[in-house]
N, C-alpha and C positions, 0 to 999 in steps of 0.2 A: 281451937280452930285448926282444923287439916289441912293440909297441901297435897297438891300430887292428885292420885287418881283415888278416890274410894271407891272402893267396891265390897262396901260392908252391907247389912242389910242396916238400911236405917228410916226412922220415923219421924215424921215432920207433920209441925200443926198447921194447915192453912190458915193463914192470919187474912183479914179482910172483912166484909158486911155477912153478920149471920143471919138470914132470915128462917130460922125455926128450924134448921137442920143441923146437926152435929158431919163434920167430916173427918173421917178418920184416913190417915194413908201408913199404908203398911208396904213392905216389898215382898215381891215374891222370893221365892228358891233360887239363888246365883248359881249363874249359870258358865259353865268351862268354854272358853276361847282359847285351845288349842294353849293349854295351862295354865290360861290367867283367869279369873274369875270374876264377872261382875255382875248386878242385879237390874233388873226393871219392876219401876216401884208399883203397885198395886193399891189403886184406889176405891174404895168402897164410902159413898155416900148411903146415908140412910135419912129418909125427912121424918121430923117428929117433930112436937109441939112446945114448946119450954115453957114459963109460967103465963099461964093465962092466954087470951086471945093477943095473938099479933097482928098491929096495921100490914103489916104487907106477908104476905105468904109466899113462901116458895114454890117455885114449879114444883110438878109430881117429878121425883125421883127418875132418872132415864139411864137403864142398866142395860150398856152393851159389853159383848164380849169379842175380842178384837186376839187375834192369832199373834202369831209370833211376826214380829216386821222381818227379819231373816232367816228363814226354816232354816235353812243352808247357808251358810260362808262360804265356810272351807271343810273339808275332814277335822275332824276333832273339835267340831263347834256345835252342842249338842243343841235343839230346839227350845225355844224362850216362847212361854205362852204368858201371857198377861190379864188381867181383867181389869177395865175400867169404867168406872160408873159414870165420873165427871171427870171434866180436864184440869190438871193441876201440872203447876211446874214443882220441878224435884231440886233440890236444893243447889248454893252454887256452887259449892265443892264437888257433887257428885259429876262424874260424866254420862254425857249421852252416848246413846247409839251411835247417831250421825258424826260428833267429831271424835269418836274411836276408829268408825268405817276411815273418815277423811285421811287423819293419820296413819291410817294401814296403807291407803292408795299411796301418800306421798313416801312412805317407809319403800313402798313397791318402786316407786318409779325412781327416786334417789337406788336402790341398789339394783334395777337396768342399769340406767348410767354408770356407774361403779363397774357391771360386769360387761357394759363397751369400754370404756377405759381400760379397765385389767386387760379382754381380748385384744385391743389393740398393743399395749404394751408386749403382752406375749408375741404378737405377729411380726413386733420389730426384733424381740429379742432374739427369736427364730430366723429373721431375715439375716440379722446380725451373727448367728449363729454360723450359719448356711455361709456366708460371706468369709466366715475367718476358716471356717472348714476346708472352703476355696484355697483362700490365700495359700492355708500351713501344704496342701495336696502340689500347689505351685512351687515352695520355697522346695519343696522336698526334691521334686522333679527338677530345680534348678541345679540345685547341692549334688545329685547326682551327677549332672552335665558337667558340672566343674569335678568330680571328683574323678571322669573319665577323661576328660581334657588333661587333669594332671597327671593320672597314667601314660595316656598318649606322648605330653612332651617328655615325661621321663623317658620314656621309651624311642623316640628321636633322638635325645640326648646317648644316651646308651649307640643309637648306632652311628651316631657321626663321631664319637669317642672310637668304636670300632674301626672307622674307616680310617681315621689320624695313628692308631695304632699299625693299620697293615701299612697307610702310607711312610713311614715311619721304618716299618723295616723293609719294604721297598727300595729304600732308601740307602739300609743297612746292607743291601745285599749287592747294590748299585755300585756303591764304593769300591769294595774288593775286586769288585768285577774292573772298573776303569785303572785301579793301582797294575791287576795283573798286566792288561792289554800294554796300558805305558811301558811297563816292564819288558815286555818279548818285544823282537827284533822285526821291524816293519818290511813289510811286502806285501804286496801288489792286495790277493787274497786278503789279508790283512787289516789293510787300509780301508778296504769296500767294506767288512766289516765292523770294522772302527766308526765309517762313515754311517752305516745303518744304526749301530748303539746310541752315537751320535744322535742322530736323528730321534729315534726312541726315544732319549733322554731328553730331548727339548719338547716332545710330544709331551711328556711327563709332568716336562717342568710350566707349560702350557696348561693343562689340563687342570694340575695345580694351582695356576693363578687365578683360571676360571674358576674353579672354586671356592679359590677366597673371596674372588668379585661376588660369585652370588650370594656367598655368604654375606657380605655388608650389602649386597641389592637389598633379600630380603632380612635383615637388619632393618635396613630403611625403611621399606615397606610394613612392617611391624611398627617401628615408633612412629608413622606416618598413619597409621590405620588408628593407634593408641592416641593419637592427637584429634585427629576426624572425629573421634567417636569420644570422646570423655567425659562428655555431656548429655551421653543418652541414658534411656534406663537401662535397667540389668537384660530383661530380654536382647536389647541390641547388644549386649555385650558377651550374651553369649551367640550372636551371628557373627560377631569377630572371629570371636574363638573360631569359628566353623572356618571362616576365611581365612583365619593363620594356618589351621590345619591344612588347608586344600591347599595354601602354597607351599606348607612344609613337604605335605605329599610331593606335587608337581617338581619341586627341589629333589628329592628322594629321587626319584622316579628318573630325573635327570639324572642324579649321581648313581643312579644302579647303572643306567647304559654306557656312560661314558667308562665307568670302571671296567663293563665288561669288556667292553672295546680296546680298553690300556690293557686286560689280562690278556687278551687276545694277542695283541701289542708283544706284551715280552714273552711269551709264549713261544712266538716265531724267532726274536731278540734270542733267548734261551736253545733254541733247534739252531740257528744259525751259531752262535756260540761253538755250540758242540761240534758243528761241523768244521769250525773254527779250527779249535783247542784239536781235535782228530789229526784234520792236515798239517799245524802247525806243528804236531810231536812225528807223523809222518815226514817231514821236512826234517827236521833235527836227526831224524835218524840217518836219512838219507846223508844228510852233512857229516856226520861222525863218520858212517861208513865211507 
């Protein structure tokens, strides 16, 4: 007993009422479906008489010839011609025509779906693709922002380190100067002097404290923006950044004018000095002599 598909040529007896004819079925030439091979059986009746007269007689023998049911498939499905005399079923392990074709349509249609499924698949993986391409093009352009923000405050840092430095020996240079002054012998000239340094030096010392207030302003204004904002996303955090920057500027900006106004400041402090120091060794001479 076989399973599965034959596609041998094979021979079968019709079993059923003989009336005086022998039936013979044979297969034709199997034929290639695109590399599978199978056969359509080929029947041949012939009437003839068997012992003696028979009550009943067969019809006369009716010999037609019938084409091939599918000239064409596909490519590589060569043409099936047949001859049938009379209608006979083919055994029931063999397959037919019609549930080979069935099977091809449902093979067909199971792998359309298969190839919307996969096309879908790929559309999201490419969506997904597209999307992380985004993202890493964003992270990248962030990391930059930040990696110029940390140049920038170093680069703040650097110059209010410079400014604590001149102020500092401003400082250094202030001292000498008030030991000398106390030192020499008061008059009138002198005094007015004294009083302009004076003054100088509290502008100084003024300018200095404004400095340290805005120092802790924007202090404040920093852990005040860092508190506001701690709970946004990264984009907002790098608009902080931009707003610390713009006050650090505006900061700057202020400390460049005010500095230059103090240089200015002991500039005149320094010419008045000299004119100072001049008449007061003019004076001493005059007293010696």
């Amino acid at each position: 007993m076989a399973s599965g598909f034959n596609l041998n040529p094979v021979t079968t007896a019709n079993a059923g009422f003989n009336f005086g004819s022998s039936i013979t079925t044979t297969t034709a030439a199997p034929s290639s479906l695109g590399g599978l091979s199978f056969s359509f059986p080929s029947v041949t009746s012939a009437a003839g008489s068997t012992a003696g007269t028979s009550l009943f007689s067969a019809p006369p023998a009716k010999t037609t010839s019938t084409p091939s049911v599918f000239p064409s498939m596909q490519p590589g499905i060569t043409s099936v011609a047949t001859t049938c005399t009379t209608s006979s079923t083919s055994s029931a392990e063999s397959m037919s025509f019609r549930q080979l074709e069935e099977l091809i349509n449902k093979w067909t249609l199971d792998l359309e779906e298969q190839e919307k499924v996969f096309i879908n698949q790929a559309t999201l993986v490419n969506a997904w693709d597209r999307m992380l391409i985004g993202n890493g093009e964003k992270i990248t352009v962030l990391n930059d922002s930040i990696e110029r923000v940390k140049l920038d405050q170093q680069r703040l840092d650097h110059e209010l380190d410079f400014i604590l430095a001149q102020q500092k020996e401003l400082e250094d240079i202030l001292t000498p100067l008030e030991r000398s002054v106390e030192a020499n012998p008061t008059i009138s000239l002198q005094q007015h002097a004294d009083l302009e340094r004076e003054h100088m030096y509290q502008m100084a010392e003024n300018i200095d404290v404004q400095l340290k207030r805005m120092a802790e302003d924007l202090k404040e204004v920093i852990d005040h923006l860092n508190t506001t904002n701690s709970n946004k996303a990264a984009n907002d955090q790098v608009s902080q950044v931009s707003r610390i920057l713009n006050a650090h500027m505006d900061s700057l900006q202020w400390i460049d004018q005010n500095v230059a106004v103090l240089q200015k400041k002991l500039e005149e402090t320094e010419k008045l000095y000299e004119v100072h120091k001049k008449e007061h060794q003019k004076t001493l001479r005059l007293v010696m002599d």
